[in-house]
N, C-alpha and C positions, 0 to 999 in steps of 0.2 A: 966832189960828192954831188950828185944830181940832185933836181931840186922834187917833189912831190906834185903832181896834178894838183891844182886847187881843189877840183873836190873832194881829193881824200884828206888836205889839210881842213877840209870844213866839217867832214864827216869826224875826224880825230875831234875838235874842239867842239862838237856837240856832242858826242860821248864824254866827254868831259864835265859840261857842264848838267847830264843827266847824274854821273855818279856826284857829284856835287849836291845837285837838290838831295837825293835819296838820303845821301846822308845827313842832309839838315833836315827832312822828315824824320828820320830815326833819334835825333835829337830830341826835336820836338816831341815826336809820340813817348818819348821816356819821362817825359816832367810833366805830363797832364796826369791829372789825380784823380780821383773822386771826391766829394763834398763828405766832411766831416773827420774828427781825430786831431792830431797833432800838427805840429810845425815841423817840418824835417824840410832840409835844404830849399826846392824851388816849389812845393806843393802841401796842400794838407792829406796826411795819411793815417789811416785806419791804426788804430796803437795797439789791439788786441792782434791781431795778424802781423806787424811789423817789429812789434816788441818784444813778441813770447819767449823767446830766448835769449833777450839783451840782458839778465840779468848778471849773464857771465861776460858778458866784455865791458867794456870800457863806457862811463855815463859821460866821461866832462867834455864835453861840445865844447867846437870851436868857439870864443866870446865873441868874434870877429863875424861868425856870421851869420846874416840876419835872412828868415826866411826870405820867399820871395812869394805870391800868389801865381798859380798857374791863371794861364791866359783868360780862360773860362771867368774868375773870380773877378778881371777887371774892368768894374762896368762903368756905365756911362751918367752913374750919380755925380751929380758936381755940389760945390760949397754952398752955392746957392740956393739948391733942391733939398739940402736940410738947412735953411731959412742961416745963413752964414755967411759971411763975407770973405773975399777973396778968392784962391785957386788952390785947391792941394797940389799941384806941381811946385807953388811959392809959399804961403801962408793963406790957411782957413782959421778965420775965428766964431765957433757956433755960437750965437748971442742970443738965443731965442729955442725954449723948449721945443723936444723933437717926441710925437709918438708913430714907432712903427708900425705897421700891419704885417711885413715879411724881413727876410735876412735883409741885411746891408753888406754889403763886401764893396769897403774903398782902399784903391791904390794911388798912394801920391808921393811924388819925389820933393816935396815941402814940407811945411812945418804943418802942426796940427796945435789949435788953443780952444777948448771947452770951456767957456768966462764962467764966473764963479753964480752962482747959483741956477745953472743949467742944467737941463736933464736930456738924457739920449737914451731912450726906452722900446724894448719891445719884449711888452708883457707876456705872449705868449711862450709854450713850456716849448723850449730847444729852440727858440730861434736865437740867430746868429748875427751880433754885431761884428764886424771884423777891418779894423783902420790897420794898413800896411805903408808908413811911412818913411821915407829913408831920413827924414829930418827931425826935430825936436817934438815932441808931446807934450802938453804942458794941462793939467786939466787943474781948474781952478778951486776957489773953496765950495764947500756946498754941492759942488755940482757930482754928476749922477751919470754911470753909464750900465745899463746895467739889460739882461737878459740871459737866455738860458746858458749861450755860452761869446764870451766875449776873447776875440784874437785881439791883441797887438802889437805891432812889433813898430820899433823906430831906434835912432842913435843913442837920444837919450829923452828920457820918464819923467816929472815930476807930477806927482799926484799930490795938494796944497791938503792945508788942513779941514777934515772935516769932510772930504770929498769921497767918493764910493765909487768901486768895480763891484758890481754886487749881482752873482746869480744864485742866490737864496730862493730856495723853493720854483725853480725853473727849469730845472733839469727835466731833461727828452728822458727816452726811451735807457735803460742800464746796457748794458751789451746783452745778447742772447746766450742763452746756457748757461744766467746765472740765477740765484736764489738770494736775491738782496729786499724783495719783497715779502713779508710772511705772507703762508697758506693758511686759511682759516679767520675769525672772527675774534682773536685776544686783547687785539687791539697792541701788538708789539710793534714795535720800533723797528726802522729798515736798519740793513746793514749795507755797510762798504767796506771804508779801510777796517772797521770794528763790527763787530755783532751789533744787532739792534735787540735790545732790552723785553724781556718778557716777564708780565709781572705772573703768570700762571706756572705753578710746582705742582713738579708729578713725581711723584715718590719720594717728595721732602728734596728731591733734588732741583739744581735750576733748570730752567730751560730757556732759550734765548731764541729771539724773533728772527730778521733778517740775518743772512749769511752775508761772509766777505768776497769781495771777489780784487781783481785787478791787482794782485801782488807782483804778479811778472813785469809791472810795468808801472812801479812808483817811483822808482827814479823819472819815471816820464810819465804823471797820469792824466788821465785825459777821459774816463769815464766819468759819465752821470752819477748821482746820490740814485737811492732806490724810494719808491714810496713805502709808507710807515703804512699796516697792516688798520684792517677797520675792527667796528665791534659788529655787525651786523650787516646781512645782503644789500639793506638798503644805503648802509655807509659800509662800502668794502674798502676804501682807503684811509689812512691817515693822512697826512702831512706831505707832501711832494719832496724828493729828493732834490738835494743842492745840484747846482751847472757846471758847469766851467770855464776858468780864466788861464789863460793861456798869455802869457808876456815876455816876449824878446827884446831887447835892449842891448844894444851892440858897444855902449859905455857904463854912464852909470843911472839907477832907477831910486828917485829922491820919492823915498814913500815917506809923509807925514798924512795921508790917507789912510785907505781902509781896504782888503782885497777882500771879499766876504763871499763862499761861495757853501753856504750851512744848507742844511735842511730843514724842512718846515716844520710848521706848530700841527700836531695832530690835536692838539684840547685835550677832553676829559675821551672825546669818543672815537679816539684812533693814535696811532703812534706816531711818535715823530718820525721824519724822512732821515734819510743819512744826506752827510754831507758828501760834497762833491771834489773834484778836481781844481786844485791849484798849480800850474809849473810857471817856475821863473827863470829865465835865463837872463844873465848879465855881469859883465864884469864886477860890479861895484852896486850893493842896494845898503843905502843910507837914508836915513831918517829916525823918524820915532812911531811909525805907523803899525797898523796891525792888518794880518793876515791870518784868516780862520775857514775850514773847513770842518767847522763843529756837528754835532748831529740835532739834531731838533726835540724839543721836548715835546711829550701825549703822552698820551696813557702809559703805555711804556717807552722810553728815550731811546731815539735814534745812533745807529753808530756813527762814528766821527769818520770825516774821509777822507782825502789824503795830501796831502801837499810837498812838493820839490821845488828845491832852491839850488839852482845850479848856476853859483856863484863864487867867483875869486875871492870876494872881501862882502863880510855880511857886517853891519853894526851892528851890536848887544841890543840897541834900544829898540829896536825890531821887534815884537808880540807875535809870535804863531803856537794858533793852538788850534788840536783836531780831537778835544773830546768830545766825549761823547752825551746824549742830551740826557735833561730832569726826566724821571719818570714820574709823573703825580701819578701812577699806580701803587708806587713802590720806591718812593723817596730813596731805600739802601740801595737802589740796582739800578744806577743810570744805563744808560747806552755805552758799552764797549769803544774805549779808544782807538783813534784811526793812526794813519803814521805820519811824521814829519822826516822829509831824507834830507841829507846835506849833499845831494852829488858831486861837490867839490871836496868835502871829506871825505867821502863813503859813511857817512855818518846817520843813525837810524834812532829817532826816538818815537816812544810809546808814552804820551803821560795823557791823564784824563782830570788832568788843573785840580787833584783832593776833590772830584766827586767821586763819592762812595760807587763800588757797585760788583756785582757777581758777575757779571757776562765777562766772555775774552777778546780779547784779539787774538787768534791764531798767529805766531810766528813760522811760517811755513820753510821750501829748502830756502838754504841761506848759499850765496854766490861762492867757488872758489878762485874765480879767475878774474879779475882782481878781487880778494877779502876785502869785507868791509872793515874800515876801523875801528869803528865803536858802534853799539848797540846799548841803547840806556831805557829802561824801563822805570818809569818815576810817577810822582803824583797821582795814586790809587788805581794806576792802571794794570788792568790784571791781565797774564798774559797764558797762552797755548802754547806748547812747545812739542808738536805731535810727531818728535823722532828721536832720534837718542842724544843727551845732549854731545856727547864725546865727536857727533859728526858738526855742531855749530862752534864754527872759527872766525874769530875776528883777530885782526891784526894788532890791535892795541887791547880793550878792555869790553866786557860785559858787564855792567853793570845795572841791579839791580837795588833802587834807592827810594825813599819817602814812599811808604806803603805799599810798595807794589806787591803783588798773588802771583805766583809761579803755579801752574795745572801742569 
C-alpha cells in the first residue's frame, strides 16, 4: 500500500480536528440558558414555555440528578467575599451576616455551612440567591436565607431547627398573560394556585379578586405570587406576592426548618399577595419542618400557591400547607386554596387548613397519560370543576372530605 504525501496526511488531521471543535461548540451552545425559571438538567429554564404540555408525561425526575448551572452563572464570588471562611471547591462556613444589593449565583464542588444565627438576604423583589453544590448544605439554627427566589441544589440538605428559606412577599414579576392581580380598587386578594378573596357582591353573588394561573406546570412550579389588589389610586396595590424556592438534593433533605414562600400582608387597605412557588426534589425529605405557600391576609385574603414534592420517601411529620389568606373584610371568605402535588405519587391535594370561605380553586384538564392517583379535596376548600365530571379520571380515588364546596 503507498504511503500519503505529508501534506495531505496534515490536511486530513486538521479537518479533523475542525469537526471536532464544531461539535463541542454545538454542545456547548445547547446548555446555555437564559437567566430565570426552573432547574432542568445543565441550565435554568423558562417553565411556562418548557412545561406547557408536561402535564401528560411523566413528572418523577431522575433523584440522581442534580442540576448543573450554565457557564454564564459561575461567577467569581468566593467564601471570603460573603465575609466566610474557606473555599466552596472544599468547605465554606458563612459566620457573619450577608446583605445583598443584586443576584448571587455560586458554584462549588464543596460543602456549604450557614452557622446558626446567620442571615444571607437580598431584600429586593425577584432577586436571586442561588448555591449550586455538589457536596453537603448544612444551614444552622436561626439562620436566614432568604429573597425573591432562592435555587439550591447539593447531595444532601439539612436545614436545623428554627432556621428559614423564606421568599415571602418578594416575588418579581407573575408571568405575562396572566390575571393574578385584581383590576380595580376592592382591595381583593391576588390569585395563583387559588383565587384571591373579594369581599364585594354583586347580585348577592360572590365574586373573587385575583385569577389562577400556572396549572400546566405544578408538578414543576416555578412562578411568582401576584400582588393583592388596592383600595384606592393612590394605594393600587396590596400586599406582594410570595417567590420562589426551588431545591435539589441528589440524597436526602433533613428539614427541621421552614421553606416559606407566602404572600404578603395587604392590612386593612389592600389584599393580601398570593403565595408563590415551592419545588422539591430529592430522594428522601425527613424531618418535622414546615413548608407553606399560603396566601397573605388584607382586606380580602390572598390565594394560596403552589407547592411539589418530588420525592421517593416523604415523612408524615412534614407540614405543607397552600391556603389561602384571612380576609378582615370578610372573615367567611378567606383566599381560595392553592395546590399541594406529590409528583412521586401523582398525588393532588386542595385543603384551605378549616378556613371558611366562598372563592374557588379551579380544578382545570386533568392529565390522561400518565393518571393521577388521587385528588383530595379537604379542609374548607372549595373547588371549580369547569367540565364534565365523567371526563376527570384518577387512578385510585377522588375524594372529596372535611367541608369541602363542589361548584
Amino acid at each position: 500500500m503507498g504511503m500519503y504525501p505529508l501534506s495531505v496526511l496534515v490536511y486530513l488531521l486538521w479537518c479533523m480536528f475542525l469537526c471536532l471543535f464544531q461539535t463541542r461548540l454545538c454542545v456547548l451552545s445547547s446548555m446555555e440558558c437564559g437567566g430565570g425559571g426552573y432547574w432542568l438538567g445543565n441550565c435554568l429554564q423558562d417553565s411556562e414555555s418548557s412545561l406547557s404540555n408536561s402535564s401528560s408525561t411523566s413528572v418523577t425526575s431522575s433523584k440522581a440528578e442534580i442540576a448543573e448551572f450554565s457557564s454564564s452563572m459561575k461567577g467569581s464570588v468566593s467564601c471570603e467575599d460573603l465575609g466566610g471562611v474557606g473555599y466552596f471547591n472544599t468547605t465554606c462556613l458563612l459566620h457573619s451576616n450577608v446583605t445583598l444589593e443584586s443576584d448571587l449565583h455560586v458554584y462549588g464542588t464543596g460543602n456549604l455551612g450557614v452557622l446558626a444565627h446567620v442571615s444571607v438576604l437580598c431584600p429586593s423583589e425577584g432577586c436571586v440567591i442561588a448555591f449550586n453544590m455538589t457536596g453537603t448544605v448544612n444551614i444552622g439554627q436561626y439562620a436566614v436565607i432568604s429573597a425573591g427566589s432562592v435555587f439550591l441544589s447539593a447531595a444532601n440538605l439539612t436545614m436545623e431547627d428554627n432556621s428559614f428559606i423564606n421568599t415571602t412577599a418578594l416575588g418579581g414579576l407573575p408571568p405575562s398573560q396572566t390575571s393574578g392581580t385584581p383590576v380595580g380598587f376592592d382591595g381583593a386578594g391576588g390569585g395563583h394556585g387559588g383565587r384571591g378573596a373579594s369581599c364585594l357582591k354583586k347580585n348577592d353573588t360572590s365574586n373573587w379578586g385575583g385569577d389562577v394561573y400556572g396549572w400546566s406546570s405544578l408538578h414543576r412550579p416555578s412562578s411568582y405570587g401576584s400582588k393583592g389588589g388596592g383600595t384606592s389610586s393612590e394605594k393600587k396595590f396590596g400586599g406582594n406576592g410570595g417567590g420562589r424556592v426551588m431545591l435539589q438534593v441528589e440524597e436526602i433533605f433533613y428539614l427541621n426548618g421552614s421553606v416559606v414562600a407566602e404572600g404578603g400582608d395587604g392590612g386593612v387597605d389592600g389584599g393580601g399577595g398570593s403565595g408563590g412557588s415551592i419545588f422539591v426534589l430529592a430522594v428522601k425529605l425527613k424531618g418535622y419542618g414546615f413548608i407553606s405557600a399560603a396566601g397573605g391576609m388584607g382586606l380580602g385574603g390572598g390565594g394560596g400557591g403552589r407547592v411539589s414534592l418530588d420525592c421517593y420517601s416523604i415523612q408524615e411529620n412534614v407540614k405543607v400547607t397552600v391556603h389561602g389568606g384571612y380576609s378582615i373584610g370578610c372573615p367567611e371568605n378567606a383566599g381560595a386554596a392553592g395546590t399541594y402535588f406529590n409528583a412521586d405519587l401523582l398525588s393532588l391535594r386542595v385543603g384551605n387548613d378549616n378556613m371558611t370561605t366562598e372563592t374557588e380553586t379551579p380544578l382545570l384538564v386533568f392529565p390522561v397519560a400518565p393518571l393521577w392517583s388521587n385528588v383530595v379535596v379537604e379542609n374548607n376548600a372549595k373547588v371549580l370543576v369547569p367540565l364534565l365530571w365523567s371526563r376527570v379520571q384518577v387512578a385510585n380515588f377522588f375524594a372529596l372530605e372535611m367541608g369541602f364546596t363542589e361548584s
